[in-house]
C-alpha positions in Angstrom: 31.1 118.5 106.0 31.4 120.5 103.0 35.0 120.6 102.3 34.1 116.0 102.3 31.5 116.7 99.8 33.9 118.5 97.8 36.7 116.6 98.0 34.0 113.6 97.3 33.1 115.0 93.8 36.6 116.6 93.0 38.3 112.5 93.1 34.9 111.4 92.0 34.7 108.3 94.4 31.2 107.1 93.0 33.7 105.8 89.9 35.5 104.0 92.9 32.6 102.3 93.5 32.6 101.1 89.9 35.6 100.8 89.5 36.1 98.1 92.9 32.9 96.3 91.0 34.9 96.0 87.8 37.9 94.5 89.6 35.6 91.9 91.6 34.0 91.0 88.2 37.2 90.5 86.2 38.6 88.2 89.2 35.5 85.9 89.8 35.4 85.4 86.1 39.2 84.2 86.2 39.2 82.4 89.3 35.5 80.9 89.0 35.1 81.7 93.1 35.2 85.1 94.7 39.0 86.7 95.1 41.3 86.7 97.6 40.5 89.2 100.2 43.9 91.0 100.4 44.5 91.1 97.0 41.4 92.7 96.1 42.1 95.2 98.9 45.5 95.9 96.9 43.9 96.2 93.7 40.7 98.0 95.0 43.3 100.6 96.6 45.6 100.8 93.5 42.7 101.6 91.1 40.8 103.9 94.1 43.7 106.0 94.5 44.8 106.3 91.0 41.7 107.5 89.9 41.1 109.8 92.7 44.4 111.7 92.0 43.8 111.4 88.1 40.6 113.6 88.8 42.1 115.7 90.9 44.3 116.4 88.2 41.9 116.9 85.3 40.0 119.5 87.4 43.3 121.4 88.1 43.7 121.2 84.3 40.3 122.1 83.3 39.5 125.0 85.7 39.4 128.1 83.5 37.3 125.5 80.4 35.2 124.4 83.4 34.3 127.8 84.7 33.8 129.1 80.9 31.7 126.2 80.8 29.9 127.2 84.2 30.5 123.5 85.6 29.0 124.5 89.3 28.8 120.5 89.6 33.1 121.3 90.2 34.2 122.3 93.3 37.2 124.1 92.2 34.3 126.1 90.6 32.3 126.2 92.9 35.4 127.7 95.2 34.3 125.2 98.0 38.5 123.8 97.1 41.7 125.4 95.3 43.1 125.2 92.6 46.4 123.9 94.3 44.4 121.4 96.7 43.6 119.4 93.7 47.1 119.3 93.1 48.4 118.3 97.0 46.0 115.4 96.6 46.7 114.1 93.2 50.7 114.7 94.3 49.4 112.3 97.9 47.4 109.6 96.1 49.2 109.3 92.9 52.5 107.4 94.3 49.9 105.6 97.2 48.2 104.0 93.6 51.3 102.8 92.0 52.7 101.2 95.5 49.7 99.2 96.1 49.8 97.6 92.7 53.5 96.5 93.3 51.8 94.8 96.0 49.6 92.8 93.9 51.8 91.5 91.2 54.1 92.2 88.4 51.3 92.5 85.8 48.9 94.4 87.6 51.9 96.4 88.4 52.9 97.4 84.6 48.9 98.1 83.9 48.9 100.4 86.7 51.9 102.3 85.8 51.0 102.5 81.9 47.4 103.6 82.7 48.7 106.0 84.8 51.7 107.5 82.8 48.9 107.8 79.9 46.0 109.5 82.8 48.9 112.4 83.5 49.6 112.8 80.1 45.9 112.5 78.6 45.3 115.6 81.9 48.5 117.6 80.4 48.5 117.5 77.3 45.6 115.1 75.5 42.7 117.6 77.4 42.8 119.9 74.2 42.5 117.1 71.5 39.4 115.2 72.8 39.0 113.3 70.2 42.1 111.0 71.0 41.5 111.7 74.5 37.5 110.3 74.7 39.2 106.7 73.9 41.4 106.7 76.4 39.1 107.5 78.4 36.7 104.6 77.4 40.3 102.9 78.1 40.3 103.9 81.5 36.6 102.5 82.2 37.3 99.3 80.4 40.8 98.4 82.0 39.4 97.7 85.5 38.2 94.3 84.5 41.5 93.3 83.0 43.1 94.4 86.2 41.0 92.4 88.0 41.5 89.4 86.2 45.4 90.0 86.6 45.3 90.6 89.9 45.0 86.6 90.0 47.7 86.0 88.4 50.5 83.8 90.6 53.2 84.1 88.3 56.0 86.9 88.9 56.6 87.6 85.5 54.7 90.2 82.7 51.8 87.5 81.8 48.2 88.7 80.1 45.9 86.2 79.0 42.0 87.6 79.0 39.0 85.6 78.8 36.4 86.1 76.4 34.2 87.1 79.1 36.3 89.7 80.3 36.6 90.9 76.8 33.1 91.3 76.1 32.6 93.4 79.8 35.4 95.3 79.2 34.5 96.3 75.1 31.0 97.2 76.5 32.6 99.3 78.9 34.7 100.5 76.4 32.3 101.2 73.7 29.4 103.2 76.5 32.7 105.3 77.6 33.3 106.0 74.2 29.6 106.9 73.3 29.4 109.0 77.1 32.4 111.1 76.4 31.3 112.3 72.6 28.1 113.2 74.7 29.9 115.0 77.4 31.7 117.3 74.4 28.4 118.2 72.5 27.5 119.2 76.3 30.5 121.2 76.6 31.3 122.4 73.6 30.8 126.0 74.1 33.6 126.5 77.0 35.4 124.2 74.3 35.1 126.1 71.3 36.9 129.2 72.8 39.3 127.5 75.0 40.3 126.1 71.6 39.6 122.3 72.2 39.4 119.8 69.0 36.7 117.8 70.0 33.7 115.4 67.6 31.5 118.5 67.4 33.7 121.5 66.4 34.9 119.1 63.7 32.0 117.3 62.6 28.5 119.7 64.6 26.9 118.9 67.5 23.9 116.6 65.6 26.6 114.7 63.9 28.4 113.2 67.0 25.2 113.0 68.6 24.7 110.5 66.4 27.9 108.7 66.7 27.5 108.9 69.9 24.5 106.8 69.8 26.2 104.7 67.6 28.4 103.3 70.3 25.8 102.8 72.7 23.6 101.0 70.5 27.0 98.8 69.4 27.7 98.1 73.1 23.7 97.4 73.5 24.1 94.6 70.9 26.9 93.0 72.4 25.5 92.6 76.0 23.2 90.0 74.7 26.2 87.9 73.7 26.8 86.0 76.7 23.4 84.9 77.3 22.9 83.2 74.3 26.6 82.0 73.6 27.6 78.7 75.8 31.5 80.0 75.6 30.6 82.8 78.6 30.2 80.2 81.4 28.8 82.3 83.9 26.1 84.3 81.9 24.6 81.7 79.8 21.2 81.5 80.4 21.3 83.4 83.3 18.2 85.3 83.7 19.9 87.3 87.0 22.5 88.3 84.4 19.9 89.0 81.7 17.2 90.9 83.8 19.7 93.8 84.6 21.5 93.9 81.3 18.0 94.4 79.3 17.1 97.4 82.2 20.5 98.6 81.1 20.2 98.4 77.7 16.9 100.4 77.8 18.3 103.3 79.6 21.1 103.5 76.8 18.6 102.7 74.5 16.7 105.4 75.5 19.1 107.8 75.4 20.7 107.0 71.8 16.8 107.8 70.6 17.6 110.8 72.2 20.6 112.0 70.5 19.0 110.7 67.2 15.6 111.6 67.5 16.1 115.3 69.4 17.7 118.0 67.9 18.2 119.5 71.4 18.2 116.6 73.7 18.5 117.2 78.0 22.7 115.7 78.0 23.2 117.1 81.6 19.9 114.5 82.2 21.9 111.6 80.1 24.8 112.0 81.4 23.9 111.3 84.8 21.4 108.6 83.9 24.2 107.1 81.5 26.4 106.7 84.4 23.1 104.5 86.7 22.8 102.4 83.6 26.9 101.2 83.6 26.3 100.9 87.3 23.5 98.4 86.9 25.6 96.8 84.4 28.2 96.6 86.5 25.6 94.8 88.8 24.2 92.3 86.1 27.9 90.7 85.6 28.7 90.9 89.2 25.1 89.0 90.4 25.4 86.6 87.2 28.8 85.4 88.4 27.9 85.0 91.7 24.3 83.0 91.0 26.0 80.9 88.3 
């Protein structure tokens, strides 16, 4: 049971969760109806498996900065897995990832294979220069929706065309991931600073990207309200489902931009963790307002 666990919170498979939610929401918005059930099994697999291994590789990269930066919340760490089981698994899921998105379509197979060619690179050589690296990483948590939408697609050639609603989802994704990851560097930026990592804080200090960190979530904040009030976002328009779990969204961010701002030593191991229930619920608030449109 505990060699699960650990294998659970090495691949991360919460963000599976999230990530299968993201591909549900970008395909409902494109085909106006819920998706086709074997697709979505094909693109649920593709992103599950590619962002399994992807973890799997990050931790085998970040071992010795993890354990400088006393990360018992890794189980390479922890020693409950080693160092080279990461690497078996990423070498296992990896290939599984790209396969199943041949499955789906041409498109969806080209996203899969970019994304992933930039995921091992970003793990072998981007880990050190966070600053490029937290935007791809804000990447990572906003392409899902665009993969969904693809994954409609009937055509058999290269063809993206994204909604405006998937747009919005995916920049608010984009922009919390953004805001999430600066936090996550202030967090760990004393393993950082002697493993020699260029990161927001060694460049600009720890208050400063606090503060820009809160500046992305207050940016994504302010877009969330946009497809209430706009008629253009079909689904969400007046849509008090939509709008009820957005706004408890929107106050967990809020609260935790204050934070950064206001507190010149705020809890980030606390935010980080509640940062991740508020994308979830926001996850849920486009998910239930397509569905009760």
């Amino acid at each position: 049971m505990r060699k699960l666990k650990a294998i659970w919170e090495l691949m991360r498979l919460e963000h599976g969760v999230m990530i299968a939610i993201a591909i549900i929401i970008g395909a409902y918005i494109a085909e106006k109806t819920s998706p086709n059930f074997e697709n979505f099994i094909l693109t649920f697999c593709t992103a599950l498996f590619l962002e399994a291994s992807t973890f799997a590789l990050n931790d085998y990269y970040d071992y010795e900065i993890d354990k400088k930066n006393k990360r018992i919340d890794r189980p390479l760490v922890r020693g409950d897995l080693s160092k080279n089981s990461a690497l078996y698994l990423f070498l296992i899921f990896f290939p599984l990832g790209i396969l199943s998105s041949f499955f789906v379509n041409f498109t969806c197979f080209v996203i899969a294979l970019m994304t992933a060619i930039f995921a091992i690179f970003y793990d072998a050589v981007l880990k050190k220069i966070k600053f490029i690296g937290n935007f791809f990483i804000a990447y990572v948590m906003a392409i899902p929706f665009v993969f969904g939408e693809a994954s409609v697609l009937q055509t058999k050639n290269f063809t993206l065309s994204i909604s405006p609603a998937v747009i919005t989802v995916a920049s608010i994704a984009f922009l919390s991931g953004v805001g999430r990851e600066i936090m996550k560097d202030v967090m760990d930026f004393e393993g950082d600073k002697t493993a020699g990592v260029k990161s927001f804080p060694k460049y600009l200090g720890e208050r400063v990207s606090n503060f820009i960190s809160a500046v992305f979530y207050l940016t994504a904040i302010l877009i969330s309200f946009l497809p209430f009030f706009v008629r253009e976002y079909d689904f969400y328009y007046n849509n008090f489902y939509y709008l009820f779990l957005i706004l408890v969204t929107d106050i967990l961010l809020l609260w935790t931009a204050l934070e950064l701002i206001i507190n010149k030593n705020p809890k980030l191991s606390f935010h980080r963790k509640l940062t991740l229930f508020a994308l979830f619920l926001g996850l849920l608030g486009f998910l239930i307002g397509a569905i009760t449109s």
